[in-house]
N, C-alpha and C positions, 0 to 999 in steps of 0.2 A: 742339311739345313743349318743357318745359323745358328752359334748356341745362345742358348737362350728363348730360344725364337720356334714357336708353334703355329701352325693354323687349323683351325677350327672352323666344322661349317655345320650351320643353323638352320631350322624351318621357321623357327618363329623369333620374334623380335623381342622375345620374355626371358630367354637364354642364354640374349647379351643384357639385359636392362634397360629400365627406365632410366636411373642415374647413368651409367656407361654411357648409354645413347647419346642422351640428351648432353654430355659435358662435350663429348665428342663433336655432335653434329654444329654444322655453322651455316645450316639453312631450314627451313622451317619446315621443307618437305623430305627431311632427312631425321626428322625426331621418332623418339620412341611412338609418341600418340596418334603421327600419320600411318607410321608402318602399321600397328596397332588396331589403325580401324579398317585398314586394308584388308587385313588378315581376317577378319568377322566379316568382311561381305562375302556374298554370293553372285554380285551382277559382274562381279571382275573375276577373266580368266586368267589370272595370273598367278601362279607358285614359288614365291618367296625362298632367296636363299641368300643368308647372310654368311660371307667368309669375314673371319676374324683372324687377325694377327696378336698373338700375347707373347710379350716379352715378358717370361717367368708368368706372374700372376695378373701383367697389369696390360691390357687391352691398349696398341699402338696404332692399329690401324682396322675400318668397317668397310666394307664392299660390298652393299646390296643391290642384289640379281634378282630378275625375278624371268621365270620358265613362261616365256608367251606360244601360242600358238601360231605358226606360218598362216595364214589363212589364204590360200590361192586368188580368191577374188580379189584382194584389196590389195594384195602384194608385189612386188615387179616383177618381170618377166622371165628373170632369171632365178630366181626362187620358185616360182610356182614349177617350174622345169624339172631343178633339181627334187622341188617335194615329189612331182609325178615318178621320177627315175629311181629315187633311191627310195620313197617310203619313208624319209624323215620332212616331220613337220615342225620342229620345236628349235627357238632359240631362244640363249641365255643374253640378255639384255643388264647392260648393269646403268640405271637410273633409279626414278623412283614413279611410279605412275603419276598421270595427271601435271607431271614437269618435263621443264623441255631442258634436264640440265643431269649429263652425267658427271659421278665424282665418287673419288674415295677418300673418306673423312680419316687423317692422321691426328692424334692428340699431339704430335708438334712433329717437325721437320727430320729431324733426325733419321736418316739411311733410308729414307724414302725407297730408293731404287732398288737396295736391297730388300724390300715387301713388294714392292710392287713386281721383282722376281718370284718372290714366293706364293703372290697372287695369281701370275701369269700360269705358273706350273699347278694351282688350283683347281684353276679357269680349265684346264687340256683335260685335268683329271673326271670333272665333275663330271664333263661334254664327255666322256669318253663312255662314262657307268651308264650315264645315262641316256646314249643316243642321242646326244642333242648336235643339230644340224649345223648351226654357228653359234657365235659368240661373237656380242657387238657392244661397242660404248655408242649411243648413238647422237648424244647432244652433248660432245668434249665443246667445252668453252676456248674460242682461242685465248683467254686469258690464263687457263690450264699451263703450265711450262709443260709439268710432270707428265701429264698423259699425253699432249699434245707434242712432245719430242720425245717420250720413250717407248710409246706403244708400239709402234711399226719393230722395234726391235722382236716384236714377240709373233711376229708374223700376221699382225692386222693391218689392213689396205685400208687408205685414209680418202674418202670420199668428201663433196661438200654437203652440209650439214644444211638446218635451216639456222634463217637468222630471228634472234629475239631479242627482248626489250627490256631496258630496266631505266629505272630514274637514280642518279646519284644524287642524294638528299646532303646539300651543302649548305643552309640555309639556315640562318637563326630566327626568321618567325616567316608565317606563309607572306607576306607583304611582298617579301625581300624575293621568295617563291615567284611571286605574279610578276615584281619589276622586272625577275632574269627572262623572261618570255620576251617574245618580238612583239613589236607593239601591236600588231595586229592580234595576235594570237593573246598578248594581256588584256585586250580591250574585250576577244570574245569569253573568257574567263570571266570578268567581272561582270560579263550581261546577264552571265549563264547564270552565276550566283543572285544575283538579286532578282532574274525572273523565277526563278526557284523558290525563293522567300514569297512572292508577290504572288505566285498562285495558290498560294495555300501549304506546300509541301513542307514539311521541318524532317530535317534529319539530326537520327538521335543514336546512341551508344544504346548497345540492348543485351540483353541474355539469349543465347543460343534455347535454351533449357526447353521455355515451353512456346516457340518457334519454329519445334522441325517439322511438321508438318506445312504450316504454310512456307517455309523457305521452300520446300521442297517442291511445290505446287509452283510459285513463282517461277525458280530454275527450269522446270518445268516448259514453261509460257515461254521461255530464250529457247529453248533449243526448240520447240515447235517452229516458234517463227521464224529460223533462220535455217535450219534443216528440215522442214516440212513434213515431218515424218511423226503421221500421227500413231502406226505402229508403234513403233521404236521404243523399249523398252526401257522404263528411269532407272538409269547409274544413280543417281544422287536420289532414294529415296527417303521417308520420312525415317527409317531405322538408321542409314549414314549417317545421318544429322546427328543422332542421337548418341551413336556411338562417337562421332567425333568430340560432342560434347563429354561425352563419357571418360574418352581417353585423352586430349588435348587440349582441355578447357582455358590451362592456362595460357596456350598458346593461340587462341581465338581472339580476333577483334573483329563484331557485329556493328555494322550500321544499316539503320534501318530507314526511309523515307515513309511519312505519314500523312494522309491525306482526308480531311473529314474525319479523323480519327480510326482509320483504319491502315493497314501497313500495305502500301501497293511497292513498295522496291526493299531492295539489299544488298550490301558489297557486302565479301565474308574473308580477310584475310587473315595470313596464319604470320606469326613473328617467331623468330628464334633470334638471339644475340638483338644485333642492331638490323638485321634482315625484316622485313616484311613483303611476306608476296599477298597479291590479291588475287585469290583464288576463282573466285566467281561472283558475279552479279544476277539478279531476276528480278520482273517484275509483272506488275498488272498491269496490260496493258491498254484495257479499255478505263482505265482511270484515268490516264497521261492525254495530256496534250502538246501541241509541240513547242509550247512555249514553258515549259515546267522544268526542263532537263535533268531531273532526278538522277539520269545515267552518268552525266558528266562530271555530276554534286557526287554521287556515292561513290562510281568509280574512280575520281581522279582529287577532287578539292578537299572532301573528307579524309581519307586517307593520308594523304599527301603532309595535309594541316597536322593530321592526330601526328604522325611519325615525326613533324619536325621536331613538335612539342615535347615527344618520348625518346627522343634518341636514335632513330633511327638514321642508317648511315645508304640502305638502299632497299628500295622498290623493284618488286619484280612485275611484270605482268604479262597476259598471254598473248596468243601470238596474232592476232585479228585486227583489224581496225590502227593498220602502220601511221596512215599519215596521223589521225587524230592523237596516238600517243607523243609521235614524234614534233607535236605543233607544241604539245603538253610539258615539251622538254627532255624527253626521252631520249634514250642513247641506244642504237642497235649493236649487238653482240651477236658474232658469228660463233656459230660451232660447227663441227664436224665429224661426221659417221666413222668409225674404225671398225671392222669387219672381217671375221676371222673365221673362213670352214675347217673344220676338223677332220678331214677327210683330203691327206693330200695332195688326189688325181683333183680334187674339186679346186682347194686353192688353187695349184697352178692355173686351173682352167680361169676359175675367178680374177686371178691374177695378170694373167694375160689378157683377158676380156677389157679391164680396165684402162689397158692400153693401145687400145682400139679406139680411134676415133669413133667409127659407127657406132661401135657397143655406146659409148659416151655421151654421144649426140641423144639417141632414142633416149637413154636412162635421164637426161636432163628434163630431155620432152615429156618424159611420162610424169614427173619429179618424186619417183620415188625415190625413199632411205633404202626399200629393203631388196634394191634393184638386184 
């Protein structure tokens, strides 16, 4: 091992820190406060493991993994195969849930390649104790140099990813914001915003605090109506909130839409640095008409306006609804799946498979990551 140079590996996110974390991290879903509240739920099957690189006393580089379960139904065809064959169903994923963006956060640039070796012969060890089945970076950004040109060295097969979306906030007031849109697309902006006003709706800055129960309810109301599944049991309930408010407060920006003085919507994003992602939206939907656009006010013109005003240098958001981001001024960013079994007769096989037209064709058609 280099001198100087340890790694350390973590269950909980209290063992690296709050200050560590957070000086470290350069995205919002990489803070102390999201890992944080991750760790207190129970609707997430996910088992946390943070590798740490310390040079002597001082923390150089974070890598959070988190142990998911293969699940055969949802998974691609070539993993439910191997889970049936060999009896392993777990792999180690390094992102952060609920983002579509792997990374490992360095407090600065220096010997990069040399941690990310140290990380690599981590990564073999942990999979090893543990029986876990692969090891995958699954949303590398191509803007990534570091992962995106050294990984394969470590024996992970680099697949295509999906693509997602962010806004580069270049702008010194929202005006300047609506003149860069296409005229069409500025003209649908300014109708949205003032039928917004004209129906009644005000969107306002709020306190998470004593909210988590109706955000939770609204959030709620989205995913009924667009996965229909009145089963389906709430990720986000009223204790998430709660907790998040607990552990990221600082890192919370709430806007709320009100109507007759009651709160029928909300965007909820998180900011680290000059970063802001918008996390989620919800609302009531039997309040809304279609002339109110609350979704486009909270999702897009709110935010958008607050960040230029605060410094923000970029916008994340999720991965749904391409053209309307893209009219918004949005930019898509490709990433890409890296893929590694620890077992092998299995890579080869993997390996080989990937350069199979057939194998390629089907894996595209089905579009799974975890083919």
């Amino acid at each position: 091992m280099p001198s100087g140079k340890e790694v350390k590996v973590f269950q909980s996110i209290d063992e690296i820190g709050k200050s560590t974390m957070d000086t470290i991290a350069d995205d919002p879903f990489f803070t102390y406060g999201w890992f944080k509240t991750l760790e207190t739920q129970q609707t997430y099957k996910y088992s946390p493991i943070y590798v740490a690189v310390y040079d002597e006393s001082k923390v150089v580089c974070v890598a959070p993994f988190f142990i998911e379960l293969i699940e055969p139904d949802s998974n691609g065809l070539f993993s439910r195969l191997l889970n049936l064959v060999f009896r392993q169903n777990k792999a180690l994923s390094c992102y952060s849930p609920r983002c579509y963006r792997s990374k490992i956060l360095f407090s600065d640039n220096r010997e990069e390649k040399i941690v990310l070796d140290l990380l690599s012969k981590e990564i073999d060890s942990i999979c090893k104790k543990q029986k876990i089945l692969k090891s995958q970076f699954p949303y590398v950004s191509e803007f990534d140099k570091l992962l995106s040109m050294n990984i394969q060295n470590y024996g992970y097969q680099k697949i295509p990813g999906i693509t997602t979306l962010h806004l580069d906030v270049k702008w010194t007031s929202f005006e300047d914001y609506l003149k860069s849109l296409k005229p069409k697309a500025r003209g649908k902006a300014r109708r949205e915003i003032k039928k917004c006003r004209e129906n009644g709706v005000t969107i306002q800055e709020s306190e998470l605090e004593d909210l988590t129960t109706k955000l939770s309810d609204l959030y709620a109301n989205l995913s009924l109506k667009y996965n229909n599944n009145k089963s389906a049991k709430r990720i986000f309930d009223s204790y998430f909130f709660s907790m998040l408010n607990m552990y990221a407060k600082e890192k919370i920006k709430l806007f709320i839409a009100k109507k007759n003085g009651e709160v029928v919507g909300f965007s909820l994003s998180l900011r680290q640095g000059d970063v802001l992602d918008v996390v989620m939206v919800g609302f009531d939907y039997s309040t809304q008409t279609k002339t109110d656009f609350s979704y486009f006010n909270l999702g897009y013109y709110t935010p958008i306006k607050w960040g230029i005003e605060n410094g923000v240098k970029k916008i994340y958001y999720r991965l749904t609804m391409e053209k309307i981001k893209l009219d918004r001024g949005c930019k898509p960013e490709k990433t890409y799946c890296f893929v590694k079994y620890h077992n092998r007769m299995l890579r080869v096989l993997y390996d080989n498979a990937l350069k199979n037209p057939a194998f390629n064709y089907l894996r595209s058609r089905l579009g799974k990551l975890s083919f």
